[in-house]
N, C-alpha and C positions, 0 to 999 in steps of 0.2 A: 329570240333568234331572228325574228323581222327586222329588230330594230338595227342588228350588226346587218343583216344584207343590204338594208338602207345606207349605213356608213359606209361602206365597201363601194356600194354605186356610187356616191358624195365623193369618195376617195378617186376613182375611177373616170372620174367627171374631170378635177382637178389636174391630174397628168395625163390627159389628152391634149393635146397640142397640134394637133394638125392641121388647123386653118389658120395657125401663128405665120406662118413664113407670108403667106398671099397678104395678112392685111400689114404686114412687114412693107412688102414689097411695094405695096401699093401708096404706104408714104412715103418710102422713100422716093417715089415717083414724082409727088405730090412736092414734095419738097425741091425736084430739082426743077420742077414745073415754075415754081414761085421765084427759083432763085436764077433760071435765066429769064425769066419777064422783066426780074430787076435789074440784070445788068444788062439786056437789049432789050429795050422799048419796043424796039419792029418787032418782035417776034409773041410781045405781052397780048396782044389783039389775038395773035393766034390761039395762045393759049386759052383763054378766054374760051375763045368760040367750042376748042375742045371740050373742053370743064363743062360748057354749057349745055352738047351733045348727050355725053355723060350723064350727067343730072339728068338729062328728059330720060333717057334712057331705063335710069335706075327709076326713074318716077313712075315709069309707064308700066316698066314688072312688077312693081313693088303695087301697085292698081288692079292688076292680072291675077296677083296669087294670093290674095284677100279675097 
């Protein structure tokens, strides 16, 4: 009987989907980030500097909840 409530959680695990759309969203971000740096140079620096914000950001939580 343990072993089916186990598969059922494993099942249940599987068709959750709820954090699909954000890390969706956030390449497709990523992507349009990359593909106006390429076709305007002036604006590649900017990006840059964002992306780099970013990272420390994620760096500095990701230091926090450890």
């Amino acid at each position: 009987m343990n072993r089916l409530k186990n598969l059922i959680g494993i099942v249940q695990v599987w068709k959750n989907n709820k954090g699909q759309d954000l890390i969706e969203y956030a390449l497709m971000a990523g992507f349009v980030a990359v593909a106006a740096g390429a076709i305007m140079p002036g604006v590649s620096e900017n990006i840059s500097q964002i992306f780099s914000k970013v990272a420390s950001s994620m760096g500095s939580a990701a230091s926090q909840g450890s």
